[in-house]
C-alpha positions as a Python dict, from the first residue, in 0.01 Angstrom:
ca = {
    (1, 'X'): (0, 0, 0),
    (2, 'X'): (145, 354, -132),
    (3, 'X'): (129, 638, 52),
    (4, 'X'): (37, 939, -154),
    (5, 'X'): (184, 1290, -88),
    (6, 'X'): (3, 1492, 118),
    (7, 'X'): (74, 1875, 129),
    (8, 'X'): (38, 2019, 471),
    (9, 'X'): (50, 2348, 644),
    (10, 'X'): (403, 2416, 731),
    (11, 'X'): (626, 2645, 490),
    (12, 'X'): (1041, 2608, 546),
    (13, 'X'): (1254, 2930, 653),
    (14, 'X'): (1349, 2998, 285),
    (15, 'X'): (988, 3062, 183),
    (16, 'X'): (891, 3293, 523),
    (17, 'X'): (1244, 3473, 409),
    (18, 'X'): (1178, 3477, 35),
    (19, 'X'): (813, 3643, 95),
    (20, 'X'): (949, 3937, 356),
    (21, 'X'): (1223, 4020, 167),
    (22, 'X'): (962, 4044, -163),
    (23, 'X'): (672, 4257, 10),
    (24, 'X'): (881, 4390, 291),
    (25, 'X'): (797, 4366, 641),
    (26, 'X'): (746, 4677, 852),
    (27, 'X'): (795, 4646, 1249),
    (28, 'X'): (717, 4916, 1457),
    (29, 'X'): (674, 5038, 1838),
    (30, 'X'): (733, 5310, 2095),
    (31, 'X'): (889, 5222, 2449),
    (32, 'X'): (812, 5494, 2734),
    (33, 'X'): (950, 5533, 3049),
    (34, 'X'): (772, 5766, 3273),
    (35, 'X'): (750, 5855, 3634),
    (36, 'X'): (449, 5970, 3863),
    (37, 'X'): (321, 6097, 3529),
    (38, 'X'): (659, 6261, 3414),
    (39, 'X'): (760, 6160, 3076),
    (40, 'X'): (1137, 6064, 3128),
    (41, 'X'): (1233, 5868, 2808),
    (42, 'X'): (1063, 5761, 2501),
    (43, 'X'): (1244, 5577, 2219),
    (44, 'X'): (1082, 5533, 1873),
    (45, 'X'): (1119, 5231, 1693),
    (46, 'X'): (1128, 5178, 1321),
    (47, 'X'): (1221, 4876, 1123),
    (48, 'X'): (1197, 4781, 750),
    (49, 'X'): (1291, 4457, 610),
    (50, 'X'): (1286, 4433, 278),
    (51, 'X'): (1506, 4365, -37),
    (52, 'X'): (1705, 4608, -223),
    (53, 'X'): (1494, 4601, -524),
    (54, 'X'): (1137, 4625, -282),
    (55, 'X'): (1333, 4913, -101),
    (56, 'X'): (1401, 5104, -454),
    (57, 'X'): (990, 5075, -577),
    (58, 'X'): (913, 5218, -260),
    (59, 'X'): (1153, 5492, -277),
    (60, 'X'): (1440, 5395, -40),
    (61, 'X'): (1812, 5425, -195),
    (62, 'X'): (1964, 5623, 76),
    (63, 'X'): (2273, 5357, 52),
    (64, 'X'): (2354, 5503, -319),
    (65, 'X'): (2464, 5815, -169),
    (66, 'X'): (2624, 5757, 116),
    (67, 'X'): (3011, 5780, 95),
    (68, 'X'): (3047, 5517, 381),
    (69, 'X'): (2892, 5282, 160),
    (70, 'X'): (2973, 5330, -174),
    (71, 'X'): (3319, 5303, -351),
    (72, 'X'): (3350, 5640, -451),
    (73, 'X'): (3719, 5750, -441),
    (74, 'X'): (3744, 5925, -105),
    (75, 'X'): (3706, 6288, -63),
    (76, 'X'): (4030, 6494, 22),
    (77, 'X'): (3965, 6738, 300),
    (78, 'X'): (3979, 7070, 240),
    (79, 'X'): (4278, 7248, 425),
    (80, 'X'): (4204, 7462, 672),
    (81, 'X'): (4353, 7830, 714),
    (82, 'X'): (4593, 7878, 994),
    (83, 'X'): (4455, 8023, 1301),
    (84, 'X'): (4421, 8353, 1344),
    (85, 'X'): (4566, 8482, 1676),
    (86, 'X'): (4309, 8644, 1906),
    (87, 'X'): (4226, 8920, 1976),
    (88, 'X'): (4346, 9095, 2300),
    (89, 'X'): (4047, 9161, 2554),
    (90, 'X'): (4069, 9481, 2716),
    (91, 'X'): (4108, 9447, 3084),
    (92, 'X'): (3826, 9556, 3280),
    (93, 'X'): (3908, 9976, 3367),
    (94, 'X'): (4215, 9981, 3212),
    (95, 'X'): (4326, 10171, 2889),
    (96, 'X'): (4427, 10037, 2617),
    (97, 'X'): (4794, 10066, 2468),
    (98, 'X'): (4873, 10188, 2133),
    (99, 'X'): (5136, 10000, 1941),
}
């Protein structure tokens, strides 16, 4: 007696993976700390998973500009003048001298 295949209910890791990374998966929360009614810390939390190509049809592509991330030859600082020296303060009552 053959068994015959029988599809049930359970998906593997690859296809949960392969379906957030194609829609995108958006997790978000706020965590408050407060005190006899004193607000003392709040922290906003906002997370997108998605793929790189998802991320692009919604608009996302902050990575493409970002010189940390790209391989842009890096940017040569500009030099910066020499210091001026400062300026004397007057002391408080007293004249100033002419040079």
């Amino acid at each position: 007696m053959e068994r015959a295949p029988t599809v049930s209910g359970t998906t593997n890791l690859v296809d949960i993976l392969d379906r957030v990374l194609d829609k995108g998966l958006v997790i978000a929360g706020d965590v408050r700390v407060a005190l006899a009614n004193v607000e003392l810390l709040t922290i906003r939390i906002r997370l997108l998973v998605c793929s790189v190509d998802k991320a692009e049809q919604i608009g996302l592509n902050w990575w493409k500009y970002d010189p940390h991330l790209t391989m842009q030859a890096p940017v040569v600082p500009v030099l910066a003048e020499k210091p001026r020296p400062k300026a004397r303060a007057a002391k408080p009552g007293g004249r100033r001298r002419r040079r």
